[in-house]
C-alpha positions as a Markdown table, in Angstrom:
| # | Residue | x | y | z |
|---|---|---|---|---|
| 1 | Unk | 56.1 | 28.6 | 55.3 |
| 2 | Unk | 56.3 | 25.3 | 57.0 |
| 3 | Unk | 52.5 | 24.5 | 57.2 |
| 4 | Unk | 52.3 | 25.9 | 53.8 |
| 5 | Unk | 54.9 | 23.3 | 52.7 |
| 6 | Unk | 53.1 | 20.9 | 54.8 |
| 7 | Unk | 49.7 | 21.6 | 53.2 |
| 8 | Unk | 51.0 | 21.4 | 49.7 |
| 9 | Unk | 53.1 | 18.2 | 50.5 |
| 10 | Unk | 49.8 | 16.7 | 51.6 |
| 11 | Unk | 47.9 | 17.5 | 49.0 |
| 12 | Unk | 51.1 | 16.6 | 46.4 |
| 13 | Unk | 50.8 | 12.9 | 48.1 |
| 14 | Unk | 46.8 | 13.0 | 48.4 |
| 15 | Unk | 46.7 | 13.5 | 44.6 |
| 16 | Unk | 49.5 | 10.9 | 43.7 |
| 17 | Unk | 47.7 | 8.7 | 45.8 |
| 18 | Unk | 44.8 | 8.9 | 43.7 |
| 19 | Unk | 46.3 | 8.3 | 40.7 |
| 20 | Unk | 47.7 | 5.1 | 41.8 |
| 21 | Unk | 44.0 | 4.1 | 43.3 |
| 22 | Unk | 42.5 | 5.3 | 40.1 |
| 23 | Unk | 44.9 | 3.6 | 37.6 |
| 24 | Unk | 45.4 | 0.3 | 39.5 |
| 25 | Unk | 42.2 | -0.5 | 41.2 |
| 26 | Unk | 38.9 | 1.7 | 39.8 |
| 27 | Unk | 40.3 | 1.2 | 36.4 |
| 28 | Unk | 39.9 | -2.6 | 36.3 |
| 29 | Unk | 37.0 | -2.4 | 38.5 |
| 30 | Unk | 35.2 | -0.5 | 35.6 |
| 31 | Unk | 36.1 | -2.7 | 33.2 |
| 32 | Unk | 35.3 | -5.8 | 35.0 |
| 33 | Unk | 31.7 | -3.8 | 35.5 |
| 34 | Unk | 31.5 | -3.3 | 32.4 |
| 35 | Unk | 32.5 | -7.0 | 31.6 |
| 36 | Unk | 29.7 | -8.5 | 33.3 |
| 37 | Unk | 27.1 | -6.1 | 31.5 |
| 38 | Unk | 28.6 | -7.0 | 28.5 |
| 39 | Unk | 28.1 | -10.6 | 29.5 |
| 40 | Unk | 24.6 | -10.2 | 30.7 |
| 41 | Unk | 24.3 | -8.5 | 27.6 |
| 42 | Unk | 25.2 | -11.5 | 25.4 |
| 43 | Unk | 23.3 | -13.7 | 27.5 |
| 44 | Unk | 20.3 | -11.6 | 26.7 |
| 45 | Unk | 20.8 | -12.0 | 23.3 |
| 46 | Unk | 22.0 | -15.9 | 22.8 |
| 47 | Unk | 18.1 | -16.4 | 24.9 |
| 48 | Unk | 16.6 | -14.3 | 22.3 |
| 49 | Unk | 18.3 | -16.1 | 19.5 |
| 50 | Unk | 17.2 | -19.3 | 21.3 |
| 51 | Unk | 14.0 | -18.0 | 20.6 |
| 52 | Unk | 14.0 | -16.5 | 16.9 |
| 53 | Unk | 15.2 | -19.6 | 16.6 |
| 54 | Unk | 12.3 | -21.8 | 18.5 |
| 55 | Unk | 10.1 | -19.2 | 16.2 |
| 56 | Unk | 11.7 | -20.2 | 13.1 |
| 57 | Unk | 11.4 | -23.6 | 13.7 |
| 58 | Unk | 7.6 | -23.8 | 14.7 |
| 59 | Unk | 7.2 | -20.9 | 11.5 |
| 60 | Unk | 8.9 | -23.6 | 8.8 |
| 61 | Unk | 5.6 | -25.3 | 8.2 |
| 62 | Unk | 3.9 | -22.2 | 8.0 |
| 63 | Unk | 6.1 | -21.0 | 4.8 |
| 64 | Unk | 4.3 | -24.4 | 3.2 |
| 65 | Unk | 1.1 | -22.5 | 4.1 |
| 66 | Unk | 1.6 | -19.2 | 3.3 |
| 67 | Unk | 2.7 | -20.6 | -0.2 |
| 68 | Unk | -0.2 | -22.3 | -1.0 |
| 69 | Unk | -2.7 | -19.5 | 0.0 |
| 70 | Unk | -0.7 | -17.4 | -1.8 |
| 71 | Unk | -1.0 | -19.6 | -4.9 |
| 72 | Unk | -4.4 | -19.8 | -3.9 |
| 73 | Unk | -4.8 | -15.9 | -3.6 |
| 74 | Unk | -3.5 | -15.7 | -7.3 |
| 75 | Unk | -6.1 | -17.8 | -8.9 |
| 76 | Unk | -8.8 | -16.6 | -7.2 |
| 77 | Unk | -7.8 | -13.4 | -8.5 |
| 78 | Unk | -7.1 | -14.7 | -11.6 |
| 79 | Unk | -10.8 | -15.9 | -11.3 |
| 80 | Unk | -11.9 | -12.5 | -10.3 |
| 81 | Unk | -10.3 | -10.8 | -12.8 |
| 82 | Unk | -12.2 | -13.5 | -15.5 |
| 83 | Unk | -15.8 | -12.9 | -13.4 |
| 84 | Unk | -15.8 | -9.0 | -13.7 |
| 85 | Unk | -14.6 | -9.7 | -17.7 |
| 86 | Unk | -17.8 | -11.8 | -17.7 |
| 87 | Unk | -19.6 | -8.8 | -15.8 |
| 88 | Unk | -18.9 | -6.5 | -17.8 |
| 89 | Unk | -20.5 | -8.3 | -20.9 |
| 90 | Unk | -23.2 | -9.3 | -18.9 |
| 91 | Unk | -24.1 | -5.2 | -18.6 |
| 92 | Unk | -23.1 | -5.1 | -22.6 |
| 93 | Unk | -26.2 | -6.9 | -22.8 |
| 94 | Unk | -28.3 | -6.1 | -20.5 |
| 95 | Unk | -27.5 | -2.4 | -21.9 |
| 96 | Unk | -28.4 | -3.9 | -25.8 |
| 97 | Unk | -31.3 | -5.9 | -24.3 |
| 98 | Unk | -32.9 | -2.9 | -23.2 |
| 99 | Unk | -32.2 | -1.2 | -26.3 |
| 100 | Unk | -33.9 | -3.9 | -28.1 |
| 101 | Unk | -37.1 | -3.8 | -25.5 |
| 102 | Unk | -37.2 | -0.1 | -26.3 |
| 103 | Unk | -37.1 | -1.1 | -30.3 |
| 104 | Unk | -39.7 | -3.5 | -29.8 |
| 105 | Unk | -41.9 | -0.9 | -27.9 |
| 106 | Unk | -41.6 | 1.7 | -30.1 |
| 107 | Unk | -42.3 | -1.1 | -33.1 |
| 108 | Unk | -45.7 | -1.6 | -31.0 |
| 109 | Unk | -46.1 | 1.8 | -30.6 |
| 110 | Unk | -45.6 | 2.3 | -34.6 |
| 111 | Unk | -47.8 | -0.4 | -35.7 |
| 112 | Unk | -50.7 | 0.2 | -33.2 |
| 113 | Unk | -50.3 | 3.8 | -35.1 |
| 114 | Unk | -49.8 | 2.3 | -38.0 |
| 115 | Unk | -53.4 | -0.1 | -37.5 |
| 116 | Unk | -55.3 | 2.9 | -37.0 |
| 117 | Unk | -54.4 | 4.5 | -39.6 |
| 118 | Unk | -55.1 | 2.0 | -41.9 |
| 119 | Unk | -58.7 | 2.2 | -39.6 |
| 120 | Unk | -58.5 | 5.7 | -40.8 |
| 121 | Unk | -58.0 | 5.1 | -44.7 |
| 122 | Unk | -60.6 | 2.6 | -45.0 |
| 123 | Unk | -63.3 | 4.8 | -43.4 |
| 124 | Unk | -61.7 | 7.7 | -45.6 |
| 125 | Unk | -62.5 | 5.2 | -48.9 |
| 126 | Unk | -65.5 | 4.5 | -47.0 |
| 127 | Unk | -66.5 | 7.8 | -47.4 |
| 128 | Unk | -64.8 | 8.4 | -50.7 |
| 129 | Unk | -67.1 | 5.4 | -51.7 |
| 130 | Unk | -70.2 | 7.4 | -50.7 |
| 131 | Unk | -69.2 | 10.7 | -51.6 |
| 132 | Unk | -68.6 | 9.0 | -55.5 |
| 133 | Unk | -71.8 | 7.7 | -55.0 |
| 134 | Unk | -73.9 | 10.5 | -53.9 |
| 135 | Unk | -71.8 | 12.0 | -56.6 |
| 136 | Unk | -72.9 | 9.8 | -58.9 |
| 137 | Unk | -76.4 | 9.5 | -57.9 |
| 138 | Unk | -76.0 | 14.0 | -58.3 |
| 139 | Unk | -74.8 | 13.5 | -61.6 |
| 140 | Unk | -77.5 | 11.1 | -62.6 |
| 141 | Unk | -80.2 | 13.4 | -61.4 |
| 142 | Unk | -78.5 | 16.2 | -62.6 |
| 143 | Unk | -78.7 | 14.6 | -66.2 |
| 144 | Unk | -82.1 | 13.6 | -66.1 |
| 145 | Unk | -83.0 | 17.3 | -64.5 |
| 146 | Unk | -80.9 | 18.4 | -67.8 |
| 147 | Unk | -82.7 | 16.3 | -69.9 |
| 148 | Unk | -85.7 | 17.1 | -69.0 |
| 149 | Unk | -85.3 | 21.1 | -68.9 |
| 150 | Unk | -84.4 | 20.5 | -73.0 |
């Protein structure tokens, strides 16, 4: 029972003895560890501030810029919006103009039809003439024929 003692006395004082390690020493080794990443940390980020702000410095003039073509943009398409107003009139027209070309051609059309057959009716009263005359020239020699059978 004596090395048993022994053996559980050591590993009483073994543990105790980490403990103490553990509470006085690894403890404030971890936080100065972590300490110094949290300081590398905010050094990382006061450089990248340095250089939002380097960015925002060289980007001031740009905001002049990017307001005026954006001004820009809004009358150009303010201008746009005005040229396909105009376009779309412009194929209004060129939609009535064609109408209008189609009126005309059928007006040719109707009046070439129209000239020939007013061609027709005069050689129609051209032969009504000399039908009535023939008829007439009949009837004269039918009234002579008549009046010379009584």
């Amino acid at each position: 029972m004596d090395i048993l003692s022994l053996v559980i006395g050591l590993l009483i004082g073994w543990l105790i003895e980490l403990g103490i390690d553990w509470y006085f020493w690894r403890q404030p080794r971890a936080a100065e560890d972590l300490a110094d990443q949290n300081q590398a940390e905010l050094q990382a980020k006061k450089s990248e501030l340095a250089t939002i702000k380097e960015q925002l410095a060289t980007a001031k003039p740009f905001k002049q810029q990017y307001q005026e073509a954006t001004a820009t943009i809004q009358q150009l398409e303010e201008k746009l919006a005005d040229h396909e107003k105009t376009l779309t009139r412009v194929t209004e027209l060129e939609t009535e103009i064609n109408r209008l070309k189609k009126q005309v051609t059928d007006s040719r059309r109707y009046r070439q039809k129209m000239v020939a057959a007013e061609q027709e009716v005069e050689h129609l009263k051209d032969q009504i003439a000399d039908l009535e005359e023939e008829l007439e020239s009949l009837r004269g020699q039918n009234n002579n024929d008549t009046d010379n059978n009584d």
